[in-house]
C-alpha positions in Angstrom: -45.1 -35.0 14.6 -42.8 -37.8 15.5 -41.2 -37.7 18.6 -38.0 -39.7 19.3 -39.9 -42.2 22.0 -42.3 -42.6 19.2 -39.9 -43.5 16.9 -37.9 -45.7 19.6 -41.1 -47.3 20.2 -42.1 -48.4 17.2 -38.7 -49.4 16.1 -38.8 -53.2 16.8 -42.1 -53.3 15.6 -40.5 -52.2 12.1 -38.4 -54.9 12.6 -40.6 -57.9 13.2 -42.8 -56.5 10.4 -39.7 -56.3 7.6 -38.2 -59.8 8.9 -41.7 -61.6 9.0 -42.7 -60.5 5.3 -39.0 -61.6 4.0 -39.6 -65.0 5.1 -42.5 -65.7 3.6 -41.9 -67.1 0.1 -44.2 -65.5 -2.8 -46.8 -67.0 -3.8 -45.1 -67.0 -7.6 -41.8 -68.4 -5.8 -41.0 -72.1 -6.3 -40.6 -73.0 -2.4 -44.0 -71.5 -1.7 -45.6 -73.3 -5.2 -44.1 -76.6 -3.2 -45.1 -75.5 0.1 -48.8 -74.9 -1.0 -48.9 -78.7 -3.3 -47.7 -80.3 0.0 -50.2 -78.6 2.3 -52.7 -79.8 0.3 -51.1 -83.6 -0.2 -51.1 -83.7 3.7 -54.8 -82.1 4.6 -57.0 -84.6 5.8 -55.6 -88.2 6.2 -52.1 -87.3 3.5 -54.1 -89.8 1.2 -55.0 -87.1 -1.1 -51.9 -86.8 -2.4 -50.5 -84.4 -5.3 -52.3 -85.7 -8.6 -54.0 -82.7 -8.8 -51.2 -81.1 -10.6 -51.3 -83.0 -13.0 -54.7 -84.6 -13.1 -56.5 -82.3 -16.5 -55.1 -80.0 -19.1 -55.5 -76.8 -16.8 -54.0 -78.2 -13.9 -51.1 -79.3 -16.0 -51.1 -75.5 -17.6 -51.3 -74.0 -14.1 -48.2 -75.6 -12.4 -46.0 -77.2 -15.5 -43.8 -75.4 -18.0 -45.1 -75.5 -21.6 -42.1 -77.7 -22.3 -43.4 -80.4 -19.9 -46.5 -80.0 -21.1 -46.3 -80.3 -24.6 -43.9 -83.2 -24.0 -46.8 -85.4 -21.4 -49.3 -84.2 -24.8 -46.8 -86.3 -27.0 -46.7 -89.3 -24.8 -50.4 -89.2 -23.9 -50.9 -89.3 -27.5 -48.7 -92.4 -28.2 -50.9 -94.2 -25.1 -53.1 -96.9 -26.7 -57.0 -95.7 -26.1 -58.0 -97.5 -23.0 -54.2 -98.0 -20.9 -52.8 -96.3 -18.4 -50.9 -93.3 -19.5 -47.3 -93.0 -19.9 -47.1 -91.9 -16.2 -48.9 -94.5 -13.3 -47.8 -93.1 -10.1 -48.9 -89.8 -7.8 -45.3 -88.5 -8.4 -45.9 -86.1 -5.6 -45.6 -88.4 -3.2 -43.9 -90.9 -5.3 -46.3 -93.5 -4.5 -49.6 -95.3 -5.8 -51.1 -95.0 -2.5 -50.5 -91.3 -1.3 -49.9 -91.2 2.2 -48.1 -87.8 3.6 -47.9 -87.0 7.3 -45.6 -84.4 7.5 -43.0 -82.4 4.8 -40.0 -80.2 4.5 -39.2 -78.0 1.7 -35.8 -76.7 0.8 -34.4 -74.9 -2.2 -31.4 -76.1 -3.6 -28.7 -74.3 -5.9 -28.5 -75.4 -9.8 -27.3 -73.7 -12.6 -30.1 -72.3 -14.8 -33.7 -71.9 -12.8 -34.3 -73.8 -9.3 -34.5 -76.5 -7.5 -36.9 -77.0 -4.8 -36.7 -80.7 -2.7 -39.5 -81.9 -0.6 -39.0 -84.4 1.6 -41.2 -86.0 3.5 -43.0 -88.4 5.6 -45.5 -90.8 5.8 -48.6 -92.0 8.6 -48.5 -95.6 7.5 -45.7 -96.2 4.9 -42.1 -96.3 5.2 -39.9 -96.3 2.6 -36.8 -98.3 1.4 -34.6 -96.3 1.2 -34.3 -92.6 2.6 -33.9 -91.2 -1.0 -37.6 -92.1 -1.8 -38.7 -89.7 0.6 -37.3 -86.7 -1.5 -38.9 -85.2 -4.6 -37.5 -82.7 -6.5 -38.9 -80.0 -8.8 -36.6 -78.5 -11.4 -38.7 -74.7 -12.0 -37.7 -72.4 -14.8 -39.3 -68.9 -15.8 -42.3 -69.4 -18.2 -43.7 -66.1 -19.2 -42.6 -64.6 -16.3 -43.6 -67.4 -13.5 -42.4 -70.0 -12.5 -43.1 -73.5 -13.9 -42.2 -76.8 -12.8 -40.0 -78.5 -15.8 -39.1 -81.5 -14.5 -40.2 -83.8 -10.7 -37.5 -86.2 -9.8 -37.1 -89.0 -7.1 -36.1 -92.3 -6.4 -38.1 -95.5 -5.7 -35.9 -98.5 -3.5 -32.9 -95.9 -3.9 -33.2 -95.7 -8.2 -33.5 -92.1 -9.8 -36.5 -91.3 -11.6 -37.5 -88.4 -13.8 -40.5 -87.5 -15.1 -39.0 -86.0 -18.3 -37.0 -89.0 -18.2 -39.9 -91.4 -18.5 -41.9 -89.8 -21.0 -39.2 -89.1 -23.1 -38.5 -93.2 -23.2 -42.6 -93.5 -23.5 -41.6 -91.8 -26.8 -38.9 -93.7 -27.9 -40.8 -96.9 -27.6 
């Protein structure tokens, strides 16, 4: 039987408890999907960086929408055998040399799906302008998870996108 000191007790516990498991994001949620790519960018040295997303078929499967996917498939396919394909760059940490020290991730509001923005930092590298140190990830529900549809930053202050870019790989 519960007594009322028992109850009193354990109270606060219930508290801590309920507050603790709303703060931690999902691991299907969009901050957490972010939180985990940049853990993994940053283990060791930060030189790792996040081409692992995007690195084979699967991996593409596993964190991009089918969209995004079937759109890289198209502009792989337009790549002349033996180039580079139609994206060059670790867009995880918007660099060709990943170097990633530290990172912060946010969600931001957008009409349809999310937006989550990490920003973050460097051991060796600095930036030119504060702007390249944010990447965003545009996520929308693909058979019921959440895909990345879109990564967008900014090198020396210029947007990028990579829908953007193989989209033009297309056009050319």
């Amino acid at each position: 039987m519960i007594t009322r000191r028992t109850l009193a007790a354990s109270l606060p516990l219930l508290f801590i408890v309920a507050g603790a498991s709303a703060q931690t994001p999902a691991a299907s949620d969009p901050q957490a999907i972010i939180t985990t790519i940049y853990a993994r960018a940053a283990s060791g040295k930060g030189e790792n960086g996040g081409g692992f997303i995007i690195d084979s078929k699967a991996a593409k499967a596993k964190y991009l929408s089918k969209s995004l996917v079937a759109l890289w498939a198209k502009a792989d396919a337009k790549t002349p055998k033996g180039d580079v394909g139609p994206i060059d760059f670790d867009p995880v940490t918007n660099s060709q040399a990943p170097d990633v020290k530290s990172f912060e991730v946010k969600a931001e509001t957008r009409q349809a799906g999310k937006t989550i923005a990490a920003t973050f930092t460097g051991r060796s590298t600095t930036r030119a302008a504060a702007a390249d140190q944010t990447v965003r990830y545009d996520f929308v529900r693909d058979q019921a998870q959440w895909k990345i549809d879109d990564i967008r930053g900014a090198t020396e202050g210029l947007p990028w996108s990579i829908r953007e870019m193989l989209k033009a790989t297309l056009k050319s």
